[in-house]
DRENVO-953490 format. One record per atom (N, C-alpha, C): residue in one letter; x, z, y. Coordinates in steps of 0.001 Angstrom, whole numbers, plus 500000, padded with zeros to 6 digits. Layout:
BEGIN
AXZY/...
This chain:
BEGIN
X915982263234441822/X916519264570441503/X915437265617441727/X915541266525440654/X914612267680440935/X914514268846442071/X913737269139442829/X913745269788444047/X914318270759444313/X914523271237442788/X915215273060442539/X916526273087441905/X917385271731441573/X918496271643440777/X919712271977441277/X919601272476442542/X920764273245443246/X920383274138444262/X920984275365444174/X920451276608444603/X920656276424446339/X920432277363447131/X920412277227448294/X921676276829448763/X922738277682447987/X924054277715448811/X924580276554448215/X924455275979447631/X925159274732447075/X924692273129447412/X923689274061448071/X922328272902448724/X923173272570450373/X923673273970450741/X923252273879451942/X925457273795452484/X926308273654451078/X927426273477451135/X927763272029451539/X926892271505450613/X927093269521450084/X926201268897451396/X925496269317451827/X924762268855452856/X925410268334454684/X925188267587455088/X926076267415456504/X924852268091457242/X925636269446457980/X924930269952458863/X925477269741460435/X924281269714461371/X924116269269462213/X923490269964463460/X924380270803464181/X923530271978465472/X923355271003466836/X922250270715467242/X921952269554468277/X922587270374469141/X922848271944469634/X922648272473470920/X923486273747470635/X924323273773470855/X925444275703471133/X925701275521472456/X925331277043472547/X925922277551473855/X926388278541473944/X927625278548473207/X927929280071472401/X929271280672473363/X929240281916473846/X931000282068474530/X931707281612473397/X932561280942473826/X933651280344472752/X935042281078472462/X934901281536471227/X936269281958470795/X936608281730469659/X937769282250468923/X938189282361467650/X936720282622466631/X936314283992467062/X935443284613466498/X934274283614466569/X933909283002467476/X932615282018467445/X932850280815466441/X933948280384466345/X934380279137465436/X934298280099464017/X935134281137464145/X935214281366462420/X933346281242462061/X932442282183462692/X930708282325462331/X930008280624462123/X931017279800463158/X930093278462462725/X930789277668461531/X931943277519461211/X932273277278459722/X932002278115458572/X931673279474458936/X931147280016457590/X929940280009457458/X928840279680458143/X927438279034458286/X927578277506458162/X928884277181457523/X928822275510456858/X928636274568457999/X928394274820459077/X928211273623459989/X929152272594460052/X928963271441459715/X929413270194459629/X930205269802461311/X929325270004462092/X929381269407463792/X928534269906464598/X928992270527465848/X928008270940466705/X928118270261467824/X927205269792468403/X927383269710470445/X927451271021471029/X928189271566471733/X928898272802471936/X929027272206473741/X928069272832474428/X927959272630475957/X929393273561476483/X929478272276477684/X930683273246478124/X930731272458479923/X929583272298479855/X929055272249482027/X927531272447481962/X926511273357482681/X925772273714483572/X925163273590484335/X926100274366485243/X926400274204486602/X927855273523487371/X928784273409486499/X930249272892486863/X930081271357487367/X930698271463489002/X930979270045489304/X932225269340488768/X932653268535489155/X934058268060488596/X935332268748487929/X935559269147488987/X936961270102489122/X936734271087487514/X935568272030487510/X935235273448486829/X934994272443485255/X933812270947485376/X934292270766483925/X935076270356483400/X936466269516484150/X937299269209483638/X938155270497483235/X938443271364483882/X939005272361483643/X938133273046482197/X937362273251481874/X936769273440480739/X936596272336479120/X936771271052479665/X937277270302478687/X938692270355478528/X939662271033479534/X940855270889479061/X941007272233478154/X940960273399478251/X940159274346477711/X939968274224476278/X939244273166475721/X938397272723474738/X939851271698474022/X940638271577474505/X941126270764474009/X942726272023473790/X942842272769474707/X943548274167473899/X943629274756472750/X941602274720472720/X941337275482471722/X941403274247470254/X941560273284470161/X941591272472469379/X943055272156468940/X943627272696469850/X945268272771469043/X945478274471468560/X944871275404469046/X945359276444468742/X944119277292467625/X943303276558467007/X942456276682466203/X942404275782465259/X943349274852465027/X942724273317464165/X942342273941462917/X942756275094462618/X942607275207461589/X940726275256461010/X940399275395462131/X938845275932462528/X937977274746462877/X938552273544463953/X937773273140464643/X938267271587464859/X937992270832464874/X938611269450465477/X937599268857466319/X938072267914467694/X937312267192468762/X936311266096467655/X935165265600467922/X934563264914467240/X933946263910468059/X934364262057468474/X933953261609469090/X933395260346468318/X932934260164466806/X932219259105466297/X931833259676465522/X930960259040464296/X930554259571463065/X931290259577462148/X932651258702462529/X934130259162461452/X934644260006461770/X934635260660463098/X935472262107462991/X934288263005462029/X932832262946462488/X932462263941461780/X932212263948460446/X932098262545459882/X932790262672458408/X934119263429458000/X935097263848458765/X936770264042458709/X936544265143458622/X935210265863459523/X935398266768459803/X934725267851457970/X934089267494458037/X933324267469456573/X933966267222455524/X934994266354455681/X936029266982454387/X937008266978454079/X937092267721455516/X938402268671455617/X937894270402455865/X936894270397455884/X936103271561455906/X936355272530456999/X936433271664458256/X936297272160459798/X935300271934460772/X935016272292461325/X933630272046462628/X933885271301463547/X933183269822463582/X933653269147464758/X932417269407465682/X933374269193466546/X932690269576468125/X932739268528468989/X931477268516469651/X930961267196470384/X930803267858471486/X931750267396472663/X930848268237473643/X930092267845474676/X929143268407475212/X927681268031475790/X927337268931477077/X926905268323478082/X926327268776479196/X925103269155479444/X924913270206480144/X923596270384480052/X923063270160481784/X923628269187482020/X923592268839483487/X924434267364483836/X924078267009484908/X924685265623485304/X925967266422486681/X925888267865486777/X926619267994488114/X928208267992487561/X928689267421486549/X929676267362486072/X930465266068486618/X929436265226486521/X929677263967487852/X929735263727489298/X928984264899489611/X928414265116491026/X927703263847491199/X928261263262492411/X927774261791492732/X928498260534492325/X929553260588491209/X930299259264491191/X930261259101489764/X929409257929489312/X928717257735488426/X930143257043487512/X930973256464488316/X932021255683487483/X932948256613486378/X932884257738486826/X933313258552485534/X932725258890484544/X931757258356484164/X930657258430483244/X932262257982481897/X932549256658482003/X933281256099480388/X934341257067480667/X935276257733481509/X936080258615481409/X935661259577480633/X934878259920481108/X934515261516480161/X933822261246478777/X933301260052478295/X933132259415477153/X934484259463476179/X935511259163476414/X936718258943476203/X937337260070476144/X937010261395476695/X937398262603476722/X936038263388475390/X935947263042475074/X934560263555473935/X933364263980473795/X932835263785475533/X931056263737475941/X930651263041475189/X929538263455474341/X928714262699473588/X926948262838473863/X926803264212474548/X925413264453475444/X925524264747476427/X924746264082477387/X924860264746478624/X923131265158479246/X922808265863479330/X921009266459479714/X921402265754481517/X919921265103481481/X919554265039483003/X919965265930484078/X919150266764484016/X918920267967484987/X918722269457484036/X918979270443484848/X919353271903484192/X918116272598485136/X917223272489484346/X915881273267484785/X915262272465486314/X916192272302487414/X915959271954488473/X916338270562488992/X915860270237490531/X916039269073491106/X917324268698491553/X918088267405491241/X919744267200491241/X919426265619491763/X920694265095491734/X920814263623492230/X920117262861491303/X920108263220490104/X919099262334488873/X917965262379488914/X916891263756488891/X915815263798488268/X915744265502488401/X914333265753488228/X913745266734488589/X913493267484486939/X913631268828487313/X913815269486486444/X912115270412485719/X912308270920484501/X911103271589484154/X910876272806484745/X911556273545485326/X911704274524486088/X910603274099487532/X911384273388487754/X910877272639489499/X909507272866489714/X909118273211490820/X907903272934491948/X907279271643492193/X908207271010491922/X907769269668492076/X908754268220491619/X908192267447490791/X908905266757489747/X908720265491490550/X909568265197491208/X909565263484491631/X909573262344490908/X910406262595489785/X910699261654488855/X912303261290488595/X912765260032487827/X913963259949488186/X914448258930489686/X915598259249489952/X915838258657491444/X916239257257490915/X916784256463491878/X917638255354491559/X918786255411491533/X919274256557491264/X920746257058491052/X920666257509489453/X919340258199489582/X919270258603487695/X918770257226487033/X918271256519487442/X918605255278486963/X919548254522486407/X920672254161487232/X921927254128487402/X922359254478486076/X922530256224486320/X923186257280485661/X922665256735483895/X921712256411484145/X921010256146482190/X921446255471481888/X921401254311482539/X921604252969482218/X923242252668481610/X924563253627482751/X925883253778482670/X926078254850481352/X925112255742480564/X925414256514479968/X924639255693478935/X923516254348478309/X923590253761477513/X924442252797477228/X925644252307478129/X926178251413478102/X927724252158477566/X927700253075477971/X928970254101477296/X929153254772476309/X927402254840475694/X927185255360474277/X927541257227474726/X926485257488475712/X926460258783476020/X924816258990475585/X924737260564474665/X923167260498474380/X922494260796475705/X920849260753476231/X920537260950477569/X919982262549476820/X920097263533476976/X919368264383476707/X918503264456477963/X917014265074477397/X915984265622478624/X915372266564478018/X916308267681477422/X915535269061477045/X915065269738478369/X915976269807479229/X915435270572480217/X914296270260481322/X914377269016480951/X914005267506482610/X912192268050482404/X911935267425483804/X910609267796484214/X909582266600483464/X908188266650483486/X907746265612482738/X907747264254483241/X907432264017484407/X907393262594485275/X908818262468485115/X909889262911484883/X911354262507484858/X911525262284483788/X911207262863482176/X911103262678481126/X910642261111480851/X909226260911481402/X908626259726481037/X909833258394481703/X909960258482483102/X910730257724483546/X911980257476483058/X913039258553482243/X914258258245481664/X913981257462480362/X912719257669479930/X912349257410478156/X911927255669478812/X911267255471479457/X911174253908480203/X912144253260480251/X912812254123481102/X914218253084481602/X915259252505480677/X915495253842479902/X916662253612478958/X916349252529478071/X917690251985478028/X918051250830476605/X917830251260475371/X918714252856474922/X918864253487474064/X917598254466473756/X917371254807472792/X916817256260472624/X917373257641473326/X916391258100473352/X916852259962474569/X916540260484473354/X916949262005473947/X916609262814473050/X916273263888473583/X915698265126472704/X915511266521473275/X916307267107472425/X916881267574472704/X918498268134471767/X917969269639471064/X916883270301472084/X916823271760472002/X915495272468472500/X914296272266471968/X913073272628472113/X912395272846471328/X911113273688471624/X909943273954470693/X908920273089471577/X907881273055470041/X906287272364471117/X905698273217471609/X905027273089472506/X904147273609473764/X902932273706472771/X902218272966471641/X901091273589470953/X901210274701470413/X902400275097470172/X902114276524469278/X902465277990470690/X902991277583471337/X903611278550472591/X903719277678474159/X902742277995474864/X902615277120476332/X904329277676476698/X905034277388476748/X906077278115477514/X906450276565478382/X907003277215479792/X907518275750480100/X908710274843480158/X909674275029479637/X910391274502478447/X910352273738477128/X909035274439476464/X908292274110475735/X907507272154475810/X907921271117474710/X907368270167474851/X906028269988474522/X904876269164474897/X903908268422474603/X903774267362473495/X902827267757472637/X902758266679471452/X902605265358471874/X901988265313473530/X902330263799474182/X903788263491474441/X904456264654474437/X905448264695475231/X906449263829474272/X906393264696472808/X907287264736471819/X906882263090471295/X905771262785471445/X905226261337470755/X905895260102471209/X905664260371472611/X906532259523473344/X907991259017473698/X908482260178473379/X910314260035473093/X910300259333471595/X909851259896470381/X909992259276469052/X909137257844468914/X908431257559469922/X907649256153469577/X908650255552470445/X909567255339470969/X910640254617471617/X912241254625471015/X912075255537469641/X912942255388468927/X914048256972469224/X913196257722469717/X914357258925470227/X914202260217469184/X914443261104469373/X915673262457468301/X914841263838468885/X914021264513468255/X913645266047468781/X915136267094467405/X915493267441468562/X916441269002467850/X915326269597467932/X914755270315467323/X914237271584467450/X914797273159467404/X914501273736468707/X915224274983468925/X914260276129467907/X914057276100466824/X913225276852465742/X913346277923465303/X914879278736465952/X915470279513465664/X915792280703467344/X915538279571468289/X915721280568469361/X914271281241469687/X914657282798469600/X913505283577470298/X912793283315471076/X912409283548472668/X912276282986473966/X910880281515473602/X911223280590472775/X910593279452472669/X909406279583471464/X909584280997470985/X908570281074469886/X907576282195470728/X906246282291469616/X905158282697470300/X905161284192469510/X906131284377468676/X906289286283468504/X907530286533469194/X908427285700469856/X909281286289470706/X910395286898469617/X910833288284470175/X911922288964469371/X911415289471467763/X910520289254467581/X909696289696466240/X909748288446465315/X910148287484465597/X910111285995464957/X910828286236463820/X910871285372462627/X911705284920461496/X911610284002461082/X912523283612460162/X913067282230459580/X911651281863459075/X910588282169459290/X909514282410458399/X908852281320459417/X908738282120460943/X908496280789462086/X909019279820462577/X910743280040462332/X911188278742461923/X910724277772461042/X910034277443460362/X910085276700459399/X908484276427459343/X907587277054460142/X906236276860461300/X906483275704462139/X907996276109463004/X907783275591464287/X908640273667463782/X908936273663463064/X909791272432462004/X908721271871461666/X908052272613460743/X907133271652460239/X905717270935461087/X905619271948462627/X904710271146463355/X905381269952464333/X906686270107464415/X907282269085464677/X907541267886464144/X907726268323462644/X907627266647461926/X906541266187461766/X905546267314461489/X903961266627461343/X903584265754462760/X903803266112464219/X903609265483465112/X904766263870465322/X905731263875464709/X906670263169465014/X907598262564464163/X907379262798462660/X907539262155461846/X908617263276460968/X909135262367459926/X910185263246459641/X911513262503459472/X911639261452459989/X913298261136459931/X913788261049461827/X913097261780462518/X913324261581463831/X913711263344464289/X913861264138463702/X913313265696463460/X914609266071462812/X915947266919464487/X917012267647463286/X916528269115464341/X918042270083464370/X918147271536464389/X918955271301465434/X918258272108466904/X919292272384468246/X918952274018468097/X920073274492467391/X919934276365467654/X919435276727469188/X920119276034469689/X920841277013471402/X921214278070471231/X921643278154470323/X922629279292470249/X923360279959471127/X923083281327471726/X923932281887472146/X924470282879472043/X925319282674471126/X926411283936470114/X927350284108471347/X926996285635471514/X927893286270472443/X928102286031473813/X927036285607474145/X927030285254475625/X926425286660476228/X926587287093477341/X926213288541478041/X925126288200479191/X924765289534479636/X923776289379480913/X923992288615481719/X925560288474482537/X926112288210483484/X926017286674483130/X925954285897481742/X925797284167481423/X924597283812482095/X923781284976481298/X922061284436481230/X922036284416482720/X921990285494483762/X921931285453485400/X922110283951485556/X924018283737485440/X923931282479485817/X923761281295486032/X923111281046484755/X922286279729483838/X921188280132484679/X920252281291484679/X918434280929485730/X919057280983486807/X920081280777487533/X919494280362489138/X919877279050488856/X919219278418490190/X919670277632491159/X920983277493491234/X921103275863490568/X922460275928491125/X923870277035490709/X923570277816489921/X924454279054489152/X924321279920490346/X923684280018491525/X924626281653492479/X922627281272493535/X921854280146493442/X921080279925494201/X919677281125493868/X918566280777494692/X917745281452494199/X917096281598492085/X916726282757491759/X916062282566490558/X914914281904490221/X915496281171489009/X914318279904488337/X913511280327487528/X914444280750485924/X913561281173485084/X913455282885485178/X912479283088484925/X911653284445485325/X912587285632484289/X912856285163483171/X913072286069482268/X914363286898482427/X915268287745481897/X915943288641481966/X916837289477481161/X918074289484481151/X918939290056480152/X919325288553479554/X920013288944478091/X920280287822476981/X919007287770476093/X919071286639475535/X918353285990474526/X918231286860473236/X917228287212472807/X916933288623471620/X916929287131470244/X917986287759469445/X918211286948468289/X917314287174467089/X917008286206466784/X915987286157465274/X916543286912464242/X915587287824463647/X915704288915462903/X917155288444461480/X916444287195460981/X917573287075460134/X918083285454460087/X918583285316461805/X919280284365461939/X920272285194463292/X921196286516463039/X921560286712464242/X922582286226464989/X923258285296463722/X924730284025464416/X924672282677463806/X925396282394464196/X925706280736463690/X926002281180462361/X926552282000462087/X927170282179460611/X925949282268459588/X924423282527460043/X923709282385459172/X922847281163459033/X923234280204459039/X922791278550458984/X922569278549457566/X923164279138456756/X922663279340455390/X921239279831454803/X921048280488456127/X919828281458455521/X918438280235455995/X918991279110457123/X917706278479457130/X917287277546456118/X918094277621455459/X918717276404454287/X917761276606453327/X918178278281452783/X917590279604451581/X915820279135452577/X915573279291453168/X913977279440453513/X913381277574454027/X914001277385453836/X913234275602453578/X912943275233451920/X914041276089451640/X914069275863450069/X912977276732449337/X912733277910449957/X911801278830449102/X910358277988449818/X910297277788451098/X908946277216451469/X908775275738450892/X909196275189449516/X908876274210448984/X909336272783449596/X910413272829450559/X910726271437450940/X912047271027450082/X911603269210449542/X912043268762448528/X913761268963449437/X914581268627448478/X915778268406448851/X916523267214449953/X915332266054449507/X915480265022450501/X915337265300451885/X914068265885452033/X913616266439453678/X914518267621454375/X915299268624453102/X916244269694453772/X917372269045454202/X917796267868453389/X919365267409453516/X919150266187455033/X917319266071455308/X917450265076456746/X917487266009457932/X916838267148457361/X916735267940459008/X917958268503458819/X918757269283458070/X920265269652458457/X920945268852458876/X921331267158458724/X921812266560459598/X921904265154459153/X921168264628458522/X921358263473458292/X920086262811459159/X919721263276459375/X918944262547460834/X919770262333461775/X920292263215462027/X920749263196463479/X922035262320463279/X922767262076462488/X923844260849462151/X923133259609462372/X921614259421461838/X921361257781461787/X920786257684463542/X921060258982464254/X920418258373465570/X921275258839466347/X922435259086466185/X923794258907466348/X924375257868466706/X924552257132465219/X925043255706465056/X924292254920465617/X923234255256466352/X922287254305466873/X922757254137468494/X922983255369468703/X923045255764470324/X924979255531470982/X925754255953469951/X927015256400470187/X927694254432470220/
């Protein structure tokens, strides 16, 4: 098929799209912006900092909003819901941790919360926890023999390991251990912007030569090297040095989106622990890309892959057909 035989929006209608990473306050209003930006399925975090008690109470929450929105949204726990979800023309939602303190210390609830619709769960959240040491951290031990454990019970349950946040000696050690492929759900590379968050082209080589998944966060401010001045323009910079380092069927889209989240989120996400000392340095909310300012414009990254000459095959893998075949791999 010819590269130009369907316009952006018709490109980017028929296509299964795929957000590795939301972290959006959740409401009505946040669901209507991510179905009218076509999103197929998102992982939509909903623990942190929450030990037991706070994420169950937030998956039950999630499961409110899935009766009192269906019209919007349905739970998504295989690649047949998110086919269902696709055409029935609703947003399935996967939901994902951006922390292991959702377990605290009792690893046996790992297939419970599988069964409840965890489909990612991240190591560690910037800092040092019962698993593994964070990118934030002073000092990166590695993973423990509890995050061991923890991988091993979350490949055997068909939980993805995310290590967007994880420190590098913990990175290398989860990418060792595991059965399955890891992933980075939600990052930029460290060649174009040292930030430390930011991955290493060793970094990124090494997860995809073991069979693992870079989201690229291409769209969040903060991780790019013009900051609040960025556009879809460096999106599609920070994409294409990612597939060039890492191939291109290993390479989807983690927004990190955070539509409508306030000062008072961001505070609590950089400390320690949500209330402990401050981690990451920075301040206020996240300054949104000039013309990506919600989920609702997933269209517009669609319109600028398409004007920057990428065939239709390569737009329809990074919107989400990557991330299905390493899905079905992991789930």
């Amino acid at each position: 098929m010819s590269d130009h035989l369907l316009d952006h929006s018709t490109l980017h209608a028929s296509s299964v799209v795929f957000d590795g990473a939301v972290v959006a306050k959740w409401s009505r209003a946040t669901f209507e912006r991510m179905r009218s930006g076509g999103l197929t399925a998102a992982q939509c975090t909903i623990c942190v900092w929450e030990g037991i008690k706070d994420t169950l109470l937030n998956i039950a929450q999630f499961y409110r909003y899935f009766e009192e929105h269906a019209d919007l949204i349905m739970p998504c726990c295989s690649l047949a819901d998110i086919a269902e979800a696709k055409r029935t023309g609703r947003v399935g939602i996967v939901l994902g941790w951006q922390n292991t303190s959702g377990v605290e210390d009792r690893i046996e609830l790992l297939p419970l919360y599988k069964k409840l619709g965890v489909g990612f769960i991240q190591l560690t959240y910037n800092t040092q926890n019962h698993v593994a040491g964070g990118c934030w951290e002073k000092h990166d031990g590695g993973l423990s023999a509890f995050g061991e454990r923890m991988v091993l019970e979350m490949n055997r349950t068909g939980i993805v390991v995310d290590l967007s946040h994880v420190g590098a000696r913990s990175i290398s050690d989860a990418i060792a251990v595991s059965r399955k492929p890891c992933a980075f759900t939600h990052v930029c590379p460290a060649g174009l912007f040292p930030y430390a968050r930011n991955k290493t082209d060793a970094q990124l080589k090494e997860l995809v030569e073991r069979g693992g998944f870079v989201g690229v966060a291409a769209t969040y401010t903060p991780f790019l090297c013009r900051g609040a001045e960025a556009t879809l323009d460096d999106a599609i910079d920070v994409l294409e040095y990612v597939i060039n380092v890492c191939g291109g069927e290993q390479v989807g889209v983690g927004t990190d989106s955070t539509d409508d989240q306030d000062d008072a989120f961001f505070d609590w996400a950089r400390q320690d622990k949500g209330h402990g000392g401050r981690i990451v340095p920075t301040r206020g909310t996240a300054p949104a890309m000039k013309d990506f300012g919600s989920l609702a414009h997933w269209p517009h990254l669609t319109q600028t892959m398409q004007r920057r000459g990428w065939s239709e095959m390569r737009i329809r893998r990074i919107l989400g057909e990557n991330w299905l075949r390493f899905l079905k791999e992991v789930w």
